[in-house]
C-alpha positions, 0 to 999 in steps of 0.5 A, a space after each residue: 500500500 503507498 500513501 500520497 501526501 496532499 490535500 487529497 490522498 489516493 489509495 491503491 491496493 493490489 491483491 493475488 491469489 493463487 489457483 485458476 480461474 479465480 486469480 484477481 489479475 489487475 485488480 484495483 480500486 480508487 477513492 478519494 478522502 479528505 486530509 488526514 488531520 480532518 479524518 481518524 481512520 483511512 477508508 479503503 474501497 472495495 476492489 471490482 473482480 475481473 476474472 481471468 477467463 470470460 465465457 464467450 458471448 457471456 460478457 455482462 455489462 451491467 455494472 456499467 451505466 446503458 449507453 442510448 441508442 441515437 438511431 433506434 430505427 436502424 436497429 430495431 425490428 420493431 420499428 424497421 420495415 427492412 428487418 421485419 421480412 428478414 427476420 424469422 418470427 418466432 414460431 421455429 416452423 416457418 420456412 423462408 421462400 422466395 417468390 419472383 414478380 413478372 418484372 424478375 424482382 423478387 419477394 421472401 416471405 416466411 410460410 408455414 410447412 402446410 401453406 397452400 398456393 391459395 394462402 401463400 397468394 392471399 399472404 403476398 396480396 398484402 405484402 406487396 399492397 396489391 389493389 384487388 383480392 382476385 384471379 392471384 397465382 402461383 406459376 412454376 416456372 423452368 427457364 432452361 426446360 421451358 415448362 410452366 404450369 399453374 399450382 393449383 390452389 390446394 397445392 402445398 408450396 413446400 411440398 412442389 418445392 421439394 421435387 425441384 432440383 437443387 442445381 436447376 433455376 426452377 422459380 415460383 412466379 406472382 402472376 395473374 390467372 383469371 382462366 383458372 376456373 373457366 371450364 366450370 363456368 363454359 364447359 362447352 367452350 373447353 370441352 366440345 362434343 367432338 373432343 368427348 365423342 370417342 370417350 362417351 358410355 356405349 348406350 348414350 352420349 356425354 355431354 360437356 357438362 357432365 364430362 366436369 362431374 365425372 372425369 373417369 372417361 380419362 383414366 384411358 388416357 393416362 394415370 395423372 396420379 404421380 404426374 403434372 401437365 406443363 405449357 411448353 414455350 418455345 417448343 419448336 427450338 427447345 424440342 423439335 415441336 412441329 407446332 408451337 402450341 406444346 404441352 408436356 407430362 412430366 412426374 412430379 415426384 422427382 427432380 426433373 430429367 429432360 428423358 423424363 418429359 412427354 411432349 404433346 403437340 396442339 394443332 392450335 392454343 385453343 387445343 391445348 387448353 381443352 388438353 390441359 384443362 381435361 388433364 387437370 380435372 381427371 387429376 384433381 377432380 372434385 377438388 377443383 369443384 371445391 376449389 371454385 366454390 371456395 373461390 366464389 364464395 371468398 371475401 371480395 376487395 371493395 375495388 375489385 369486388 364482383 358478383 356471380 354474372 362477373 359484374 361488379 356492383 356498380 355495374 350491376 346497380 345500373 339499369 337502362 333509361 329512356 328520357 326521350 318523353 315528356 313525362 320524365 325518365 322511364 325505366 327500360 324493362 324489355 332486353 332488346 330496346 335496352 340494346 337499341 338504347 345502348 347503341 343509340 348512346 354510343 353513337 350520340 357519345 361519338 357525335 358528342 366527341 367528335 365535336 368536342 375534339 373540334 372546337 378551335 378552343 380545345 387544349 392539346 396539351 391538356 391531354 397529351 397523345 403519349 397518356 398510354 405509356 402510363 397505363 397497365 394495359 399498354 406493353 410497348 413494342 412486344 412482339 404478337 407472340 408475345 402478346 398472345 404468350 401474355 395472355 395465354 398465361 393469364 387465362 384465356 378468358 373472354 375480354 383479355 386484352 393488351 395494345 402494343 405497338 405494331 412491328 409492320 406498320 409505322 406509328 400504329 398500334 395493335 389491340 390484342 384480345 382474346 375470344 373464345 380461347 383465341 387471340 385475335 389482334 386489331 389494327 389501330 391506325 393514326 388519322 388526320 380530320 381538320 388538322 387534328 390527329 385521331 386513332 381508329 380502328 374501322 376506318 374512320 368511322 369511330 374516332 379517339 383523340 388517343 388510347 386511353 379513350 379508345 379503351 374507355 369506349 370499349 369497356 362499355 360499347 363492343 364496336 367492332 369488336 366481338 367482345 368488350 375489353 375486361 381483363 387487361 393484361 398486366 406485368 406484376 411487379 413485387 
């Protein structure tokens, strides 16, 4: 022990102690006191232990004052949305998945061991802010084979995940798919009497509508149990297809090898999905029935909401007026005058547009010719085999539609729209009327100051179409 003289006195005290762990090496302590006239006796402070050997990551600091964090929201997972989906939550169960948008980002959420493709849809929808509930998918997808098929909604995701490769780059994609369950709604669309001829009873015929109720008669075909059906792209260069509308079989209880795969080949897409579908149902059968019902019966998004007939409630809540009498407005009850109204409104609704676009006094710039760009429904200039790929992968269901540039014609543009299975396209030509530029699609009859208009029109009035435009084909971005 050393003694300082002054005013204050400092005291330093040093012990060993032999044997291990508990040796105090270094152990000291300081403490001041007053003069030693003032003070009888000299008080000692007691020394802090500090044992030779720390148990790794047990370090405690607790004899220290806490230090505040300056940026809690870096570092706090309750507060950092950043953290949150990288985190595993608390239940040790869930597993890490990864699900790619159409744009090639990417989204990983955690899902539990049971999570169907239905429940990992509704799951994604909310994380990824989407506007509508309806016609979500999960779309397995193989780049290098070229295969990609629809998960059905009962399907576990963990469980398809567990029959990929661990070298292949086979992916999970967010998509669209409003054809999902269309067969249930248009047999005869899917399933025409010659395609079920050869496979009707001895003593009567089938019908399309009771081919979905009992699919047995395709158990001559194949035995689906252990097996999955894909759309084949690219199958000309991939495979030596002599068409481009390829379906293939492959088993689903093992990683992929391309001697495994059994390549169909369609005459024409609308073929290919009366194959594919009748494969889907002979494999799941009821479950699909199930499947739709749990789809009709789910909750709808106020934005996205729709009613049995596929209207939605606005639509619904409209009904058709003749306001030509002097008594006032009178509700249309007969169907074909209603018809005869709506027609006759469109043709005044031209008159009104035409003439609105030529009053002297209309701003140009208001409305700029470029407004499609912006929209959900324009894809730029893709190719028509693109075009019809698009909308053949998000169900080929009546008023799927997209508008592209054409590749053939300078400064028009093609309208893409399906129709009984088919993708049909149209022409939309640039004109001149009074110095004023319009887009028309039969031969200037019908004018649009731009696409915008010209899709808002047949959402509500055919024209020259066969059908209204319903569903417009989207890219999904996650």
């Amino acid at each position: 022990m050393m003694e300082v003289a002054g005013p204050w006195m400092e005291v330093f005290e040093r012990k060993e102690k032999s044997g291990g762990a508990e040796a105090l090496l270094g152990s000291s302590a300081r403490t001041a006191s007053p003069p030693p006239a003032d003070s009888p006796s000299i008080r000692r402070s007691q020394p802090i232990l500090i044992t030779s050997h720390r148990a790794k990551g047990l370090e405690s600091f607790s004899s220290f004052p806490s230090i505040p964090n300056p940026f809690p929201e870096l570092c706090s997972p309750s507060k950092s949305p950043v953290l949150v989906g990288s985190l595993p939550p608390q239940s040790s169960d869930k597993h890490l998945i990864k699900v790619y948008g159409e744009d090639s980002h990417s989204r990983s959420v955690w899902v539990s061991p049971g999570a169907t493709a239905r429940e990992v849809c509704h799951l994604l929808v909310q994380t990824a802010h989407c506007s509508d509930h309806e016609n979500w998918a999960l779309l397995e997808l193989h780049p290098t084979l070229g295969l990609e098929r629809c998960l059905e909604d009962h399907e576990v995701v963990l469980e398809v995940r567990g029959t990929w490769s661990l070298k292949g780059d086979t992916r999970l994609v967010f998509c669209k798919n409003y054809a999902k369950y269309e067969f249930f709604r248009k047999p005869m669309l899917f399933f025409p009497e010659s395609m079920i001829s050869d496979s009707a009873d001895v003593s009567r015929g089938m019908t399309s509508s009771e081919l979905i109720q009992e699919p047995r008669h395709l158990q001559y075909v194949a035995d689906l149990d252990d097996l999955n059906v894909y759309a084949v792209v690219n199958g000309r260069k991939l495979y030596g297809a002599p068409a481009e509308f390829s379906f293939c079989i492959k088993p689903s209880r093992k990683p992929v090898r391309s001697q495994d795969l059994k390549i169909l080949c369609a005459e024409n897409e609308q073929t290919r999905t009366c194959w594919t579908s009748a494969f889907r149902l002979f494999k799941h059968g009821k479950q699909l029935q199930c499947n739709y019902q749990l789809s009709k019966s789910a909750p709808r998004s106020p934005e996205g909401s729709r009613l049995a007939d596929g209207k939605s409630k606005s639509e619904a809540s409209l009904v058709a007026m003749d306001f030509s009498g002097k008594a006032g407005g009178r509700v249309i009850q007969n169907p074909t005058e209603a018809q005869s109204a709506e027609r006759e409104e469109g043709q005044a609704w031209r008159r009104r547009e035409a003439l609105r676009c030529s009053l002297p006094n209309l701003n140009s710039a208001a409305r700029p010719s470029s407004i499609h760009k912006s929209q959900p429904w324009f894809h730029g200039g893709v190719s028509r085999k693109e075009a019809q790929r698009l909308i053949e992968k998000q169900g080929l269901v009546d008023g799927m539609f997209l508008i592209r540039e054409s590749q053939q014609h300078a400064q028009c543009f093609v309208l893409s729209l399906c129709f009984k299975l088919k993708t049909k396209h149209y022409l939309v030509i640039p004109c001149e009327e009074g110095g004023r530029k319009y887009f028309t699609m039969d031969d200037g009859l019908t004018l649009f100051i731009d696409l915008l208009q010209l899709v808002e029109f047949h959402q509500i009035n055919k024209g020259i179409l066969p059908v209204c435009l319903k569903h417009p084909c989207v890219c999904v971005a996650l």
